[in-house]
C-alpha positions in Angstrom: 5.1 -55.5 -23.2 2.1 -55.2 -20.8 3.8 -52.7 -18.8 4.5 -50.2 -21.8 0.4 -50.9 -23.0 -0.3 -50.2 -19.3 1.9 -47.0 -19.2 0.6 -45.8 -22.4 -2.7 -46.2 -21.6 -2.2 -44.1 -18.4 -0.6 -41.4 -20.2 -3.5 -41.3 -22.8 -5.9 -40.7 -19.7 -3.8 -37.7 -17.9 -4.1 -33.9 -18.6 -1.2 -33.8 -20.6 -0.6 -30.6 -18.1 1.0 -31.1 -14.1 -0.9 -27.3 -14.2 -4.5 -28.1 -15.4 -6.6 -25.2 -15.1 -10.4 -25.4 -15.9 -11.7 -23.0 -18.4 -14.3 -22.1 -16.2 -11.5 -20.3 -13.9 -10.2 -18.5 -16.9 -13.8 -17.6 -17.5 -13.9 -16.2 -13.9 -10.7 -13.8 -14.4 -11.8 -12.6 -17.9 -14.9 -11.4 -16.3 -13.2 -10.1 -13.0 -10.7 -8.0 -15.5 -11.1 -5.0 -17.5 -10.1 -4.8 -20.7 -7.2 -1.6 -21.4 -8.0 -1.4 -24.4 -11.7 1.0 -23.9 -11.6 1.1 -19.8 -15.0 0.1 -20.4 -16.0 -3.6 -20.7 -14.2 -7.1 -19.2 -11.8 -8.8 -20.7 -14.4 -11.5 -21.4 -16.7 -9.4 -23.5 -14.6 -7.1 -25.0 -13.5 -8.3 -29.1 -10.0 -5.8 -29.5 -7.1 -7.5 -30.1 -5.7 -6.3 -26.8 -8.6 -8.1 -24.8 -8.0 -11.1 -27.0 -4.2 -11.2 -25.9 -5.4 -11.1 -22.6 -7.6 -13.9 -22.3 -4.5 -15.9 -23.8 -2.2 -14.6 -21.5 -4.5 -15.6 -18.9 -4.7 -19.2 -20.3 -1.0 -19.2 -20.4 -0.2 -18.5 -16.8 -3.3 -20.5 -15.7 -1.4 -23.7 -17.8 2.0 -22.9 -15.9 0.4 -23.1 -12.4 -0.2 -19.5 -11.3 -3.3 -18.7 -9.2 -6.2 -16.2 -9.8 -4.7 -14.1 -7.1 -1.3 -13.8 -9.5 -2.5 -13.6 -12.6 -4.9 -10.6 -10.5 -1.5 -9.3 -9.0 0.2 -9.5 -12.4 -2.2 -7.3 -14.1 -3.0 -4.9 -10.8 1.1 -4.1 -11.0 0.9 -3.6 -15.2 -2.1 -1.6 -15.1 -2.7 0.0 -12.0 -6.0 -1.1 -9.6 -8.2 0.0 -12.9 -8.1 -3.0 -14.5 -10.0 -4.9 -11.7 -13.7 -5.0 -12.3 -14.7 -5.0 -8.7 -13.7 -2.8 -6.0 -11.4 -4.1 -3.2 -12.4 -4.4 0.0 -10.1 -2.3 1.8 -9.8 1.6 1.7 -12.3 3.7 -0.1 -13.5 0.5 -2.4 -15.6 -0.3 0.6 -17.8 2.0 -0.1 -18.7 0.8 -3.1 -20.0 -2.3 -1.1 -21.5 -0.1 1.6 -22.9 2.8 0.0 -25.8 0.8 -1.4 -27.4 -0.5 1.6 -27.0 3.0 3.3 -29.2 4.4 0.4 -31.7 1.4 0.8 -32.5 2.1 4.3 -32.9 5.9 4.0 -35.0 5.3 0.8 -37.2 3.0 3.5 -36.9 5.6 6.1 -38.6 8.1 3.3 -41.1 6.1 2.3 -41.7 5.0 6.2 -41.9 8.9 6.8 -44.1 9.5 4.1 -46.6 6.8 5.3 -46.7 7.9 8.7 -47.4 11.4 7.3 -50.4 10.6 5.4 -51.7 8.4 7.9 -51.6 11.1 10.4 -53.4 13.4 8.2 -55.3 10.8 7.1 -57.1 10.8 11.1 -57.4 14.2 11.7 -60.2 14.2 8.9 -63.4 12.7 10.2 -64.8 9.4 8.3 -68.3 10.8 8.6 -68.0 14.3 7.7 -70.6 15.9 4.8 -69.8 18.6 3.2 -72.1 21.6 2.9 -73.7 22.2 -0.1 -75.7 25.8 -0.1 -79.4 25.5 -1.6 -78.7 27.6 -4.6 -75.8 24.8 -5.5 -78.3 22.1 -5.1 -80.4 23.5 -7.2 -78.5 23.9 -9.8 -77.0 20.5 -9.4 -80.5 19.0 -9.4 -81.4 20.7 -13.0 -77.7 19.9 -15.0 -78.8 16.0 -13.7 -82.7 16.9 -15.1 -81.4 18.2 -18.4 -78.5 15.2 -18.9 -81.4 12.7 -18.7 
């Protein structure tokens, strides 16, 4: 008798799954997928019945022990490289990684170039240079001030 209260009591304490999957990884892939429906948002935030499928799919083969690459595999070889929401890193999807830190540093190198432009034209005028004002302009400038007070 203590044995089947111990079993039971083990039983009641297990996954209930040899395959448990957290939902957080299911998460992951419903974000890392696009949904076919639109082409336009993930799985994860798209509401068609389509993208709805998918996350359950996704559940499915998560319960039954498959791995994110599979499930990513599964739907590459349905779909075609499309549905991935990120690049690969191999082939022309590098340059989605690369291609943004090349732009940085010639945006830098601009604005570095511009700098050093205005700083150099910034020395060749003197600090303590006045400019010449002819008498007649002083004049005149001396009686719009007389007539503004």
């Amino acid at each position: 008798m203590r044995i089947l209260i111990f079993l039971i009591l083990i039983l009641s304490f297990s996954t209930g799954s040899a395959f448990a999957y957290s939902e957080e990884t299911a998460k992951n892939l419903e974000n890392e997928l696009i949904a076919p429906c639109c082409w336009a948002k993930s799985v994860a935030s798209e509401t068609s019945s389509v993208a709805y499928e998918m996350r359950e799919e996704i559940r499915k083969m998560l319960a039954e022990g498959k791995t994110e690459q599979q499930i990513k595999d599964f739907y590459v070889q349905k779909y075609g490289k499309r549905i991935l929401a990120a690049p690969e890193m191999e082939g022309f999807g590098i340059a989605a990684y690369v291609a943004p830190w090349i732009f940085l540093l010639i945006g830098l190198g601009m604005i570095y170039l511009l700098f050093e432009t205005y700083r150099k034209k910034a020395k060749l005028i003197p600090k303590n240079e006045t400019t010449y004002v002819s008498n007649e302009m002083q004049t005149r400038i001396n009686e719009e001030i007389k007539k503004v007070r």
